[in-house]
Structure formats: C-alpha cells, structure tokens
N, CA and C of each residue as an Amber inpcrd file, in Angstrom:
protein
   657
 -95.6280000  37.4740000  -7.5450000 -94.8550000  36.8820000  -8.6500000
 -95.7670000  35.9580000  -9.4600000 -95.2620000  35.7760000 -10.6870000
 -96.3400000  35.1550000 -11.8110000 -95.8580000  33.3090000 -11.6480000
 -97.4420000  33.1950000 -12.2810000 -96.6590000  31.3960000 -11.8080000
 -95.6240000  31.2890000 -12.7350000 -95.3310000  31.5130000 -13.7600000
 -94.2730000  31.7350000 -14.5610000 -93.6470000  31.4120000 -13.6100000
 -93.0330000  32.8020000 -13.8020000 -91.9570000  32.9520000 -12.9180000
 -91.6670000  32.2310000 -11.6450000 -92.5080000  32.0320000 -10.5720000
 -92.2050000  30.7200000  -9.8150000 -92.1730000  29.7670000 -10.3900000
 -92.1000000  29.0280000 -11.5950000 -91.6280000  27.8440000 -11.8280000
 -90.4770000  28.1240000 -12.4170000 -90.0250000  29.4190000 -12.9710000
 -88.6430000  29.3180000 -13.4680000 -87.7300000  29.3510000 -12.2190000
 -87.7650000  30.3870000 -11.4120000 -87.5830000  30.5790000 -10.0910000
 -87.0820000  29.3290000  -9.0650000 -88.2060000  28.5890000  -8.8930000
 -88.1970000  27.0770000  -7.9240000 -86.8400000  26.6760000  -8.2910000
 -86.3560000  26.2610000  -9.0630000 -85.6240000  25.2610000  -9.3850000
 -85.7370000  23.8440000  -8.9060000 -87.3010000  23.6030000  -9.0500000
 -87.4960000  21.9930000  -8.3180000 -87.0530000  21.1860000  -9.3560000
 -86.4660000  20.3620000  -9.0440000 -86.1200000  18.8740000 -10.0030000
 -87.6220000  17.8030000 -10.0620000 -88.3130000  17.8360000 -10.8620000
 -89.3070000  17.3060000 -10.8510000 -88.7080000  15.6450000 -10.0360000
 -87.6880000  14.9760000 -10.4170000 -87.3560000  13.5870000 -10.0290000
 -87.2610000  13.3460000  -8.7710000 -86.8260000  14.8710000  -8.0110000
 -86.4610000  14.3080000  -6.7580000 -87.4640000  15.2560000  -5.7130000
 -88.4910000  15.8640000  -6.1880000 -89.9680000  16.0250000  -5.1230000
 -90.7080000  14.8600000  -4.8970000 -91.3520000  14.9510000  -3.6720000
 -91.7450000  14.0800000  -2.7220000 -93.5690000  13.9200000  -2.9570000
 -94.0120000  15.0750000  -3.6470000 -94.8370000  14.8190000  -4.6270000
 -95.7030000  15.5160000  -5.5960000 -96.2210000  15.1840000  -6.2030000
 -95.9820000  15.5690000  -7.5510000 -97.6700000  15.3420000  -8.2490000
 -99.2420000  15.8490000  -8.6330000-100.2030000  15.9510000  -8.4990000
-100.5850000  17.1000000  -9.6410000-101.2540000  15.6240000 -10.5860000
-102.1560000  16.9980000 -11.6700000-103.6600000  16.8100000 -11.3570000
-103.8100000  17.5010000 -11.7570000-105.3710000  17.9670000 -11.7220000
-105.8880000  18.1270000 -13.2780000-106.4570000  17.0410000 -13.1600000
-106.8690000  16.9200000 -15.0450000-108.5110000  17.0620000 -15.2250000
-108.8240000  16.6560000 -16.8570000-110.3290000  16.2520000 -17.0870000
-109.7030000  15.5020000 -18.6190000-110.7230000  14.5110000 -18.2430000
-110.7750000  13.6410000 -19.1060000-110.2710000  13.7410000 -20.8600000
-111.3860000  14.8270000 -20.7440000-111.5510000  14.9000000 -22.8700000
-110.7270000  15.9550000 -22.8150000-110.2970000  16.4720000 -22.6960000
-109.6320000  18.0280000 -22.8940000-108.3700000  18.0270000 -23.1290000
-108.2680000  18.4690000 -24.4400000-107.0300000  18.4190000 -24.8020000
-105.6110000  19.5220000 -24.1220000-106.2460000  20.2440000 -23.7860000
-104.8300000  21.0120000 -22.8780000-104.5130000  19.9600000 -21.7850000
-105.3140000  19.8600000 -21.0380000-104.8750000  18.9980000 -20.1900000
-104.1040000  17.1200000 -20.4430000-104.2900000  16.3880000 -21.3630000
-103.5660000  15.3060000 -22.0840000-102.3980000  16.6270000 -22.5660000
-102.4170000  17.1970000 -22.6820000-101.0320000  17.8500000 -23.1330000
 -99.5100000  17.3890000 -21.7820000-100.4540000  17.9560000 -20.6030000
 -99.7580000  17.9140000 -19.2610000 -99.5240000  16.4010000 -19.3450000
 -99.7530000  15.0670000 -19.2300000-100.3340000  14.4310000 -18.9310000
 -98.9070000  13.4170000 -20.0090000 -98.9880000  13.9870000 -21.1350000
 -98.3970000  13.4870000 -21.9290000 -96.6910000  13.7010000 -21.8420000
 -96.4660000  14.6330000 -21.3510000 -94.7150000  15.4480000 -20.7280000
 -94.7120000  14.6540000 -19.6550000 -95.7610000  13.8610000 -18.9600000
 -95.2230000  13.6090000 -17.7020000 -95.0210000  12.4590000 -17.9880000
 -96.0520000  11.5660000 -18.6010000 -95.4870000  10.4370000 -18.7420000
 -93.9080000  10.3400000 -19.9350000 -93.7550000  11.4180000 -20.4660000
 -92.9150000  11.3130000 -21.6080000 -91.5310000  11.6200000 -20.8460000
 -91.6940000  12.1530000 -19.4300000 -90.7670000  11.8190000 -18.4050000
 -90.2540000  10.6720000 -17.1380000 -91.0760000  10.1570000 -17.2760000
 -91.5300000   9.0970000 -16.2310000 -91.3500000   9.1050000 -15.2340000
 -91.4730000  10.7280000 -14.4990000 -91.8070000  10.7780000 -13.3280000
 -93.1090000  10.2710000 -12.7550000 -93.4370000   9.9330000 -11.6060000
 -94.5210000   9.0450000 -11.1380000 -95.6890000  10.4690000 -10.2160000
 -96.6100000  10.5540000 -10.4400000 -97.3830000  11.6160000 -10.4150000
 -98.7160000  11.0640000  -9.8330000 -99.8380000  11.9430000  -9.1250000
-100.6980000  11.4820000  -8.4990000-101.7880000  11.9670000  -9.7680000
-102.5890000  11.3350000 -10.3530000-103.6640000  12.6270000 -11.1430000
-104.6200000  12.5460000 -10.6440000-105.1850000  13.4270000 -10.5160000
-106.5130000  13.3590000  -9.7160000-107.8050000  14.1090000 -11.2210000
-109.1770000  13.8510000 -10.7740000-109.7310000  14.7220000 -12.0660000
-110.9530000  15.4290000 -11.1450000-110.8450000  16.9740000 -11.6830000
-111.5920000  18.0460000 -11.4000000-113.2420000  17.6100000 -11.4950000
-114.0540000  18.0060000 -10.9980000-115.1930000  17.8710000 -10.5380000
-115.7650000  19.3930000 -11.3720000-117.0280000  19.1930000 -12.2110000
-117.2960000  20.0530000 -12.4430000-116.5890000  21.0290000 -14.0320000
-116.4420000  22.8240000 -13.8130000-115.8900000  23.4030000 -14.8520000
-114.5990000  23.8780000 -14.2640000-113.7690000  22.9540000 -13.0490000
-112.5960000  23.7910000 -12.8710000-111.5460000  24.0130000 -13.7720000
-111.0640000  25.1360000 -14.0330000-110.0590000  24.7140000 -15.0360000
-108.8870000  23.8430000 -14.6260000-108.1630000  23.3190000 -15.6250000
-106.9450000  22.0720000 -15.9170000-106.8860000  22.5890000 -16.9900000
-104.9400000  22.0790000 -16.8260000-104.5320000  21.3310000 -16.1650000
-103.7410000  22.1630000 -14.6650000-103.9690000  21.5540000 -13.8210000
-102.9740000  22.3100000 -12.9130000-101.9280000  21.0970000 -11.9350000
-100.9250000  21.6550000 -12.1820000 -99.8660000  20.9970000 -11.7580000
 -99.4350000  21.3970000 -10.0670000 -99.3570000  20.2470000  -9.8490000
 -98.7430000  20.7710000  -7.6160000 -97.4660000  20.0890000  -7.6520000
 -96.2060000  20.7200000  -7.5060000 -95.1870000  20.6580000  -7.6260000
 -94.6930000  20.3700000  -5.6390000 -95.1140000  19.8460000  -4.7620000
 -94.6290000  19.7500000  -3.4410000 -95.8270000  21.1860000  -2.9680000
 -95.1090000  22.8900000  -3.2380000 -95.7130000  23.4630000  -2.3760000
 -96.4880000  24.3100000  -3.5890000 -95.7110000  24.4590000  -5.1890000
 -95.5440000  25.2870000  -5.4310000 -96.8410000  24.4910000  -6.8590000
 -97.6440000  25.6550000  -7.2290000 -98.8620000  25.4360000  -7.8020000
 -98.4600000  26.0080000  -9.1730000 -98.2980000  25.2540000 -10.5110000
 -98.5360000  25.6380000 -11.6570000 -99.6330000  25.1450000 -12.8230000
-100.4270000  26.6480000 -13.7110000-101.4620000  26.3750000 -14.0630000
-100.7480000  26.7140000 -15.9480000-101.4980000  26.5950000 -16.5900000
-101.7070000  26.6450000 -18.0160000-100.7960000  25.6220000 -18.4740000
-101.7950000  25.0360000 -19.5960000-101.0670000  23.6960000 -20.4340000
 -99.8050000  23.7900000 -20.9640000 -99.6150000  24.7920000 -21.3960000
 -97.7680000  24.8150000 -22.1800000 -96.6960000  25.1410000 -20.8120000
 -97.3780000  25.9380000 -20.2000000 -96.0910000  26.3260000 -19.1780000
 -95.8730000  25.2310000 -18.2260000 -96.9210000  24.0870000 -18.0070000
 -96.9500000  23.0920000 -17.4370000 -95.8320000  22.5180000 -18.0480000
 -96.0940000  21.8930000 -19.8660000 -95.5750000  21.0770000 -20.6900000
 -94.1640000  21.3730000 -20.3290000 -93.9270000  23.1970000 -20.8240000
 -92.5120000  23.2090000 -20.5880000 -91.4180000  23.0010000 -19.2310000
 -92.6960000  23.2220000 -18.3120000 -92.0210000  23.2970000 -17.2410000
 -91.4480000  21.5630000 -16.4720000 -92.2240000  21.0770000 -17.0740000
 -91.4580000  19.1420000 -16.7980000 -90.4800000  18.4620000 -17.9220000
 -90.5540000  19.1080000 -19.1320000 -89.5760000  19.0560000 -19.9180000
 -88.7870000  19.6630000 -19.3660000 -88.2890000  20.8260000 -18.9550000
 -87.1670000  21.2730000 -18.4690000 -86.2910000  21.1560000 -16.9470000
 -87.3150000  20.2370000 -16.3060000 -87.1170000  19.6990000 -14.6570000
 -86.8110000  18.1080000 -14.7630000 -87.7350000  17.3410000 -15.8490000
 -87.6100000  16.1440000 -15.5900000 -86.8000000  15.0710000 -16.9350000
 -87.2630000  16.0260000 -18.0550000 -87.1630000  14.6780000 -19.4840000
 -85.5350000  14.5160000 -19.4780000 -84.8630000  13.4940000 -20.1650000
 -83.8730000  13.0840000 -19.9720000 -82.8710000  13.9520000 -21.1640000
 -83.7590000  14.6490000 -22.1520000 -82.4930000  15.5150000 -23.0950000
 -83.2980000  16.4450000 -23.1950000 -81.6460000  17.6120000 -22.7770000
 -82.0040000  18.7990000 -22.8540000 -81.8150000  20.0280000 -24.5160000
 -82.8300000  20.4620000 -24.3030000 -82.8680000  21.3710000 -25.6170000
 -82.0590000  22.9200000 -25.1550000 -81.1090000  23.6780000 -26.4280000
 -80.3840000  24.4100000 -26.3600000 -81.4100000  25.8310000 -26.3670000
 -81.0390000  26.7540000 -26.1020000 -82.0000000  28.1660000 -25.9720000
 -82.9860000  28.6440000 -27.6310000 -81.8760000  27.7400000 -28.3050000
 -82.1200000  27.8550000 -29.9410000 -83.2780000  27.1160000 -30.2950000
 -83.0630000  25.5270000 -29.9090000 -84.1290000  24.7080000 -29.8680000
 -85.4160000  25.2750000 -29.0940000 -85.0620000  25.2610000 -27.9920000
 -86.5070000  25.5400000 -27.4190000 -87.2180000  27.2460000 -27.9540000
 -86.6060000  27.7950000 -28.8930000 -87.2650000  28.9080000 -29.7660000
 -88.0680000  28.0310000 -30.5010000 -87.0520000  27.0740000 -31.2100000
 -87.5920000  26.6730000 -32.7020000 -88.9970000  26.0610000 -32.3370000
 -88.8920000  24.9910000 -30.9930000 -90.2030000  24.6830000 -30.5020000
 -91.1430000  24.9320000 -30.0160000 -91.2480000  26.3140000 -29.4690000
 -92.2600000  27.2360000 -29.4990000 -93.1730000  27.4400000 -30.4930000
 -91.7680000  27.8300000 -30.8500000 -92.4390000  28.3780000 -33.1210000
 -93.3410000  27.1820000 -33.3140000 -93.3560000  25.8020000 -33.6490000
 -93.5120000  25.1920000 -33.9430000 -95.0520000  25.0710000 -32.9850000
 -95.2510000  25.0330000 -31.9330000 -96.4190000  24.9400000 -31.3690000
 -97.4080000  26.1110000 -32.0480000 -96.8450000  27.3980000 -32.1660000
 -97.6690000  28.6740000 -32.2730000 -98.3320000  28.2220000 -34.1360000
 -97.3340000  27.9090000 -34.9880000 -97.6680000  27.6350000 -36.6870000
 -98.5680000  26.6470000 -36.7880000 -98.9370000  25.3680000 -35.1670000
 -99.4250000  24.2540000 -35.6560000-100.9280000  24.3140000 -36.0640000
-101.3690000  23.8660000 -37.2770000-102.5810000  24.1030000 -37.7680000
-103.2700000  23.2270000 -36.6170000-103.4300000  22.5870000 -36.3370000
-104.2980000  20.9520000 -35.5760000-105.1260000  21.5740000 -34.9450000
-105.1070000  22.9630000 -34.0150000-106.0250000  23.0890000 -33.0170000
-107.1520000  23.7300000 -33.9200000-107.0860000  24.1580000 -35.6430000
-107.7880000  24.6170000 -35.6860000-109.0760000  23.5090000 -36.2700000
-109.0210000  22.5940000 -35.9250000-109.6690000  21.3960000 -36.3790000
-111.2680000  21.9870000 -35.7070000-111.3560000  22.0920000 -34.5780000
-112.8460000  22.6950000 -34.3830000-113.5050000  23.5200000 -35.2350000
-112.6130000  25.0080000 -35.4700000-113.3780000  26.1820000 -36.3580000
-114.0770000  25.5200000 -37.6200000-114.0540000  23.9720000 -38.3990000
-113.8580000  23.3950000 -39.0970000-115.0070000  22.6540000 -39.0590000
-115.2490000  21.9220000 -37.2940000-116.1890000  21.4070000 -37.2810000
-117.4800000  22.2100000 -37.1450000-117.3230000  22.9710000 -36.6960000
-118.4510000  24.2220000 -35.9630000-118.9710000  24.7890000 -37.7780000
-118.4170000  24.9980000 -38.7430000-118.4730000  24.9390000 -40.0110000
-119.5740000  24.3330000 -40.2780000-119.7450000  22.5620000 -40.0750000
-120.0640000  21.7070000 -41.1860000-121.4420000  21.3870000 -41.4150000
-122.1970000  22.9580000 -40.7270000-123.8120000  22.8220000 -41.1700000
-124.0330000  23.5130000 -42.2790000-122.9560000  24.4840000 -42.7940000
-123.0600000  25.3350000 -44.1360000-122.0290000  24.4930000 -45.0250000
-122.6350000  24.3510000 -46.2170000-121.4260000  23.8100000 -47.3960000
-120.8030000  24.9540000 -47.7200000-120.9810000  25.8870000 -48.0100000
-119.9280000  27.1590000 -48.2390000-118.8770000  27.5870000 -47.6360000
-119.4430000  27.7210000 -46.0850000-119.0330000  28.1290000 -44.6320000
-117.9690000  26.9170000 -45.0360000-118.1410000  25.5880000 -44.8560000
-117.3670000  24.1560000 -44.8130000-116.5330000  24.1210000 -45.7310000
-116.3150000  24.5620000 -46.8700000-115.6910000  24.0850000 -48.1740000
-114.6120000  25.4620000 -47.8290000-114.5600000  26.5240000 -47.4830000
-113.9600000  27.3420000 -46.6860000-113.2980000  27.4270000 -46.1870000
-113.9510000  26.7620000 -44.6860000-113.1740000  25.9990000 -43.1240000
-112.0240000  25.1970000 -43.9400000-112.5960000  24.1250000 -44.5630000
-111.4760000  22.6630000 -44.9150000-110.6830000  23.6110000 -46.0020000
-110.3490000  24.3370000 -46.6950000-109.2930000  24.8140000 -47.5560000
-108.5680000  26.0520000 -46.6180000-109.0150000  26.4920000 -45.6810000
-108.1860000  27.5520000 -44.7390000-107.1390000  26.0500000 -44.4540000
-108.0640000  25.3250000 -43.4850000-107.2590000  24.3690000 -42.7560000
-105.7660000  23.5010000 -43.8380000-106.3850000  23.2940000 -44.4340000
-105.4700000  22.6140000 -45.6370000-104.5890000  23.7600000 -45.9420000
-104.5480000  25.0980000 -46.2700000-103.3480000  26.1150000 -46.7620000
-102.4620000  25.5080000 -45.0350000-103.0880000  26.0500000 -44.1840000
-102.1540000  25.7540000 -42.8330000-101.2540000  24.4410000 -42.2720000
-101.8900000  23.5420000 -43.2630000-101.3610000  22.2920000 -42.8560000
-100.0390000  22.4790000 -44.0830000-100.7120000  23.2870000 -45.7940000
 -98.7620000  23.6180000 -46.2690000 -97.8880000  24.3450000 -45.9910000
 -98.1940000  25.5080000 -45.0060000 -97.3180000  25.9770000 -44.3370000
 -96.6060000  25.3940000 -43.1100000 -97.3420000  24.9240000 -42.1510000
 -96.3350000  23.8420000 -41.5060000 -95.5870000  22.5140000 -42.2770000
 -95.8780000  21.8630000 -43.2580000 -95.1970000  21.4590000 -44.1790000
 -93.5470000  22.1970000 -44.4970000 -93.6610000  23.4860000 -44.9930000
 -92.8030000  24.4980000 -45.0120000 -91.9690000  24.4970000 -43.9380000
 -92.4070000  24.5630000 -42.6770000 -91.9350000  24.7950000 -41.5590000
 -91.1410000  23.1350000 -40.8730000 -91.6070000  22.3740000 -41.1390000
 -90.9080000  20.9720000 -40.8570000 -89.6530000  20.5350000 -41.5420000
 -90.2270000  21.4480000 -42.9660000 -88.5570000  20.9060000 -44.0720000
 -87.9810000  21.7750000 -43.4720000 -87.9390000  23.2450000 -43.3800000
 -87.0030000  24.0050000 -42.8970000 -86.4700000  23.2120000 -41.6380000
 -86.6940000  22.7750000 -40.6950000 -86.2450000  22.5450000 -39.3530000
 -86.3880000  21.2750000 -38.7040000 -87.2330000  20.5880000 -39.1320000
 -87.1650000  18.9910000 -38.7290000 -86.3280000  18.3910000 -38.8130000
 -86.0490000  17.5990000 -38.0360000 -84.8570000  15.9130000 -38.3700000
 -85.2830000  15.0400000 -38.7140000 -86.3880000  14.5480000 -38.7180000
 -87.4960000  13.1270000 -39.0570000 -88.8650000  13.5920000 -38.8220000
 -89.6030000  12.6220000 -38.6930000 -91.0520000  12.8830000 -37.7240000
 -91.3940000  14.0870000 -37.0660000 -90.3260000  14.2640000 -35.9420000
 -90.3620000  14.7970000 -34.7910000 -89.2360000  16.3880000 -35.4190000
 -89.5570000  16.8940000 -34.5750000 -88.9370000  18.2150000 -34.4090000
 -87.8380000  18.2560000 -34.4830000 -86.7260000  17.5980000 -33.5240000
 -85.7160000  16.9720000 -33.5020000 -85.2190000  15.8510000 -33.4550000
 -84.3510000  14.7140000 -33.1940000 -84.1210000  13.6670000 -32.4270000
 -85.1750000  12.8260000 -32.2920000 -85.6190000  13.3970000 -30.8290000
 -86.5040000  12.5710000 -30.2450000 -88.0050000  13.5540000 -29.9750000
 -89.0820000  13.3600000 -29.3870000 -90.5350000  14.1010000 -29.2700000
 -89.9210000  14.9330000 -27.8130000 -90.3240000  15.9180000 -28.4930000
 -89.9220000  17.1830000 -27.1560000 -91.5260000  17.8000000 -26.5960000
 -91.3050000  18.3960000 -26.2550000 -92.2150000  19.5280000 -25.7040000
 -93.2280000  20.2170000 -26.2290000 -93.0180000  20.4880000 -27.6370000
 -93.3290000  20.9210000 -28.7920000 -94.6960000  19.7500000 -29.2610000
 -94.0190000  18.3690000 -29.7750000 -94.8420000  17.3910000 -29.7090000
 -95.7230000  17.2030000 -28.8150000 -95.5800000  16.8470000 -27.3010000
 -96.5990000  16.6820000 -26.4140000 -97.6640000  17.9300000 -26.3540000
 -97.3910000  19.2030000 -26.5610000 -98.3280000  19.8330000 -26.6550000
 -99.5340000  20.2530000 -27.9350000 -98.7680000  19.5290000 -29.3250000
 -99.7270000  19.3140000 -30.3530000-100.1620000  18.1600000 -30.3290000
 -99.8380000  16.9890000 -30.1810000-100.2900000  15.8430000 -30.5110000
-102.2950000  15.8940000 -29.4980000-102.2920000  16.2790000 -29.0590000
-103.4450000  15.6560000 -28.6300000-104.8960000  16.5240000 -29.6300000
-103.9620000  17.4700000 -30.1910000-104.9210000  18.3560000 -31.4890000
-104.9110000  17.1910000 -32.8040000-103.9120000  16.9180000 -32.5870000
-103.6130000  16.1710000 -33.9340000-104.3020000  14.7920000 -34.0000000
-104.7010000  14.3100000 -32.9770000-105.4850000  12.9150000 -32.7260000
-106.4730000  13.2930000 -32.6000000-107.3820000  14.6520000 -32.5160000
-108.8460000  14.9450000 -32.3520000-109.1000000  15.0790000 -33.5030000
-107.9890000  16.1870000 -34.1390000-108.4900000  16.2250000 -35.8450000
-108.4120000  15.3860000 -36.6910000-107.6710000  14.2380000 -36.3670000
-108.1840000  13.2040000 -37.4070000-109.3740000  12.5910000 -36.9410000
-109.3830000  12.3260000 -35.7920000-110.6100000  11.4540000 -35.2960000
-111.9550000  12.1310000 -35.8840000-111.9750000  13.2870000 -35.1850000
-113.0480000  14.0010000 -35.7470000-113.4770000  14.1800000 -36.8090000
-112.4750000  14.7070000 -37.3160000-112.6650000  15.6780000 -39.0470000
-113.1770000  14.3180000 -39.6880000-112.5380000  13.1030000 -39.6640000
-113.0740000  12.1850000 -40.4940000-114.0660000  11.4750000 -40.2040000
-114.6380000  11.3460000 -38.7280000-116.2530000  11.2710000 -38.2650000
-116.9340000  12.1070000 -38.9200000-116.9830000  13.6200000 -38.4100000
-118.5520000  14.1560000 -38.9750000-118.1680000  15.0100000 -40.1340000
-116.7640000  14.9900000 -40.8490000-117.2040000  15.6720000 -42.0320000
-116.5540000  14.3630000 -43.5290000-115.8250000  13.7370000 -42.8500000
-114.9910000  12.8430000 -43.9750000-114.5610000  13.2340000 -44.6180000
-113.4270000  13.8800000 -43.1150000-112.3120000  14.6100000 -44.1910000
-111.2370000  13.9590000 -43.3640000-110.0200000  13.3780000 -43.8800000
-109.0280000  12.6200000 -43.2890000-107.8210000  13.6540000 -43.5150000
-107.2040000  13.8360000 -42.5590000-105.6530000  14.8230000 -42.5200000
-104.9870000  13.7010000 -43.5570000-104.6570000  12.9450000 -43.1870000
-103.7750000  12.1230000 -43.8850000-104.1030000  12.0350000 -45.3580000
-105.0540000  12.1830000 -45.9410000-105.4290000  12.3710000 -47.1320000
-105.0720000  13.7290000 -47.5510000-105.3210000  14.6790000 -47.0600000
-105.7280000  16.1500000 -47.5150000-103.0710000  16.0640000 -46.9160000
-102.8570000  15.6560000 -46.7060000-101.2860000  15.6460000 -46.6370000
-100.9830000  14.9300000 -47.5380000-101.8800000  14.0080000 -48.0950000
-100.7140000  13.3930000 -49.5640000-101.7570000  14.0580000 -50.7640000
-102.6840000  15.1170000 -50.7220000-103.2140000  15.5440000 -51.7100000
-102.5510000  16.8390000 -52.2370000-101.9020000  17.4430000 -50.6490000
-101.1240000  18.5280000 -51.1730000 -99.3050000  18.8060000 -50.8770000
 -99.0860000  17.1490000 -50.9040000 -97.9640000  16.9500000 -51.3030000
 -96.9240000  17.4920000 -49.9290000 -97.6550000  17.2020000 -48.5930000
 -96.6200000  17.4560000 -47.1150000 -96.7480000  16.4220000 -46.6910000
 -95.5300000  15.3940000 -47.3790000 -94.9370000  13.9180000 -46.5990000
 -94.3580000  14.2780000 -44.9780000 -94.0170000  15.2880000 -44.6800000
 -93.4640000  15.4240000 -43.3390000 -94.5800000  15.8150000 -42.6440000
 -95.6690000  16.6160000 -42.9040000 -96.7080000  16.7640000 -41.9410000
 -97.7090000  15.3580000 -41.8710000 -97.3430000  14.2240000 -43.1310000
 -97.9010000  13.1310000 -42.7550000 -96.9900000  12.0090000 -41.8520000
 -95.7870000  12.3320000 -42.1100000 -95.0190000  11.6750000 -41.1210000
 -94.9230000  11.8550000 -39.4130000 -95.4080000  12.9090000 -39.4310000
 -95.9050000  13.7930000 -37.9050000 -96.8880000  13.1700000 -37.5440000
 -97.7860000  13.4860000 -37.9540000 -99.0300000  13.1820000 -37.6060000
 -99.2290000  11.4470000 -37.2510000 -98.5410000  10.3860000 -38.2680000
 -98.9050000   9.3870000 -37.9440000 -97.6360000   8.7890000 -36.7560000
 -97.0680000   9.4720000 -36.6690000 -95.7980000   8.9570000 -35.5240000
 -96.1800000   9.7070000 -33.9650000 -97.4560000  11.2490000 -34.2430000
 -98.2370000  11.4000000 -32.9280000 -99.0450000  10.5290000 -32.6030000
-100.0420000   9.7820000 -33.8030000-100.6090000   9.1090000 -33.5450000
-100.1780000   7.5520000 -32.4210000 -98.9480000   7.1880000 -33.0740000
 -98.8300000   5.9020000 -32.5790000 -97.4660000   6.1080000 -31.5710000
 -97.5120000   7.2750000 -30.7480000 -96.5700000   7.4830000 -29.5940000
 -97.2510000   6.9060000 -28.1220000 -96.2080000   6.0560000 -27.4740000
 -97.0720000   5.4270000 -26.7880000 -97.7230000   6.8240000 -25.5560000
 -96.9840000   7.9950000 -25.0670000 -97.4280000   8.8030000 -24.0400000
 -98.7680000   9.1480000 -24.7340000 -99.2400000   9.0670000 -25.8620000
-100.1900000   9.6330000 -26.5840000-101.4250000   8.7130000 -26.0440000
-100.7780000   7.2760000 -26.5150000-101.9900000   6.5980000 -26.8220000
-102.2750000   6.0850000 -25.0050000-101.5440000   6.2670000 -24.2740000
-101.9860000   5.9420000 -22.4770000-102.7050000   7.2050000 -21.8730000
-102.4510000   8.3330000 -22.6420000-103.1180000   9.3770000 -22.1070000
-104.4020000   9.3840000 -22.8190000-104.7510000   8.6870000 -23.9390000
-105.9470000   8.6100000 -24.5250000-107.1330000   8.2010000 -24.2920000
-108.7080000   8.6640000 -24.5420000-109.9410000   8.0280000 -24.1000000
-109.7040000   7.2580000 -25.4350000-111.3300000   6.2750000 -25.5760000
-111.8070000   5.6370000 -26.7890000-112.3660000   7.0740000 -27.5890000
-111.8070000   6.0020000 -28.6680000-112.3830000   7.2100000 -29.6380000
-113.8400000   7.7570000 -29.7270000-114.7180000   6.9840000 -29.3200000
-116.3770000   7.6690000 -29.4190000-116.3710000   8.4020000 -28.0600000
-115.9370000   8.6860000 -27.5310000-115.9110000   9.8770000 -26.0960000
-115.1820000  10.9020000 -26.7680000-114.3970000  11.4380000 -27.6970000
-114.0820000  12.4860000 -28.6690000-115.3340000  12.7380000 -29.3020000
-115.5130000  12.1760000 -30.3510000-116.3040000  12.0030000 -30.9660000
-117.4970000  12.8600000 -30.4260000-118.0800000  11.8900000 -29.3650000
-119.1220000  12.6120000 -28.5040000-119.0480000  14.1650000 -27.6570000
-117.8920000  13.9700000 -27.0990000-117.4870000  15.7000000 -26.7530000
-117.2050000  16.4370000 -27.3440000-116.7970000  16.0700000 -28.6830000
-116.8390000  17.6820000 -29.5720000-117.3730000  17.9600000 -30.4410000
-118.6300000  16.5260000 -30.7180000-119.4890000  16.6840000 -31.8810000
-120.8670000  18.0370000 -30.8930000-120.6860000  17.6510000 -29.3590000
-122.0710000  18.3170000 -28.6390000-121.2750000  19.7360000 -28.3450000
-120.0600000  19.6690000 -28.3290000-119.4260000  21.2780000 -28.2050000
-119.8470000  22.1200000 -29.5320000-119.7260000  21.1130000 -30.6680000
-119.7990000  22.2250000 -31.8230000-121.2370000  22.4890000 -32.3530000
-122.0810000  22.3770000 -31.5500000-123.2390000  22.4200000 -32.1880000
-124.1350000  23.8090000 -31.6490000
C-alpha cells in the first residue's frame, strides 16, 4: 500500500499519538513546509535534522512513516488543525498550490548570468504572478485562501519568503514591486501576510543562510 494511502487509511488523530517526529533540513523549503502545518497545529513534535542528502521531510506518525512535503502538509491539516475544509475547499486548495508562481523563483535565479536569458526569466515570472492574481479574486476571502491560512498557505509560503529574499538580493527584483507594477493587490496582500505569519517566521533561518544556499545552488 502507498504511503498515501496509509495515511488516509490510519485514521491517526495527530493530537492524541504518543509520538510524533519529523525529520527535516534546515534550508529546504519542502521541508519548512512540514514544519509550518505542524506548528500551524500545535501539536508538539520531536524534529530531528537529517545528516547528509537524506531526503525530508519525513514524518513518523507512532508506527506509521509518511514522506513527501504536501502529503505531509495535508495530512496534519486534516488529523490535527482546528478547522476543517469541505471536499470543495480542499480542491480549491490544491488548485491554488499547483497555479502558485513562487517556486518558480529559482528558474529566475539560475537566469541572472544572461541579460536576455534574465529579462525573460523575470517577465515569465511576472505573467504568473497575474494569473494567480486572477486566481485569488476569483476565490479568495482576504489574504489567505479562505478565513484563516490552510494547507494551501503552509505549503507556498516558504517559496514566497525565498523569492523575495532572493530575487531582491542577487537580481533586485522585489515581488512586491513587480505586484503593484502590474496591478495584483491580492497577490501583494498574500505575500506580505506569508511573510509576517508567525508559523512562517519560527520555522525560519536568517536571511543570509538563504541567500547563501541558493545563491551556491544556482550557480
């Protein structure tokens, strides 16, 4: 059986296992994804951090072992957070992870030794940031997706704090600028309400350890 499926399967209540153990790394944004659902649940969790290139995030549920960042995310949103999303919602928040421009903030940096290649990268990225624009008026309530930061959120936000950090280190290019240049107040309202969420900012390094890990990745 697929870990999927054993975590749909289990029916563990994240609140009431005896314990509960991620397996993280530091800079890596899939893993602050995990990291960020848990604290955004406040279940109490052991983290431990991988040695080496193991992959993370991986989650130990008592017996039962789950691996990849979203199925993690979803899988403690749906065991532990305190409001539950309808079959409808948790479509819409899928959607919403799959449209989010943020992760493509690397292809962008890996760019910024060609001005052509770069001037390119940053206008792909910018069309994607007005289509999720598009996608927030259609379906947003505020800031957030719905209500309150779901599932959806914890698994973009930690794209969304690299690409500003980054993009405006080594190329000086600011999201928040390039969102009031092409006129998406809701993808700037996102972005600065990921920014200043507290599960965000406790799961966070200093900013020059970004900086440093993905300026030596993209080179």
């Amino acid at each position: 059986m697929s870990v999927v499926a054993l975590a749909l399967v289990a029916g563990v209540h994240a609140m009431s296992v005896t314990k509960l153990k991620l397996w993280s790394s530091a800079a890596c944004p899939y893993a602050q994804r995990a990291r960020i659902a848990l604290e955004e649940s406040g279940v109490s969790y052991d983290l431990r951090r991988t040695p080496g290139r193991a992959k993370v995030p991986v989650l130990e549920v008592d017996d039962l072992v789950i691996c990849e960042s979203l199925v993690i995310t979803e899988y403690v949103a749906e065991t532990a957070w305190a409001h539950n999303l309808s079959p409808e919602q948790r479509a819409i928040a899928r959607l919403m992870v799959e449209v989010s421009p943020f992760s493509g903030y690397f292809e962008v940096l890996k760019a910024r030794y060609d001005a052509d290649d770069l001037a390119d990268a940053v206008s792909a990225f910018a069309a994607k940031i007005g289509n999720f624009e598009k996608f927030l008026s259609k379906h947003a309530a505020g800031p957030f997706l719905f209500e309150d930061f779901c599932f959806a959120e914890a698994a973009i936000a930690p794209f969304v704090k690299r690409s500003v950090l980054c993009l405006n280190h080594f190329i000086d290019v600011d999201i928040r600028d390039v969102c009031q240049f092409r006129n998406c107040p809701r993808t700037l309202a996102f972005v600065e309400a990921c920014l200043e969420r507290p599960s965000v900012l406790t799961t966070s390094l200093p900013d020059e350890v970004y900086r440093r890990h993905e300026g030596t990745r993209a080179l």
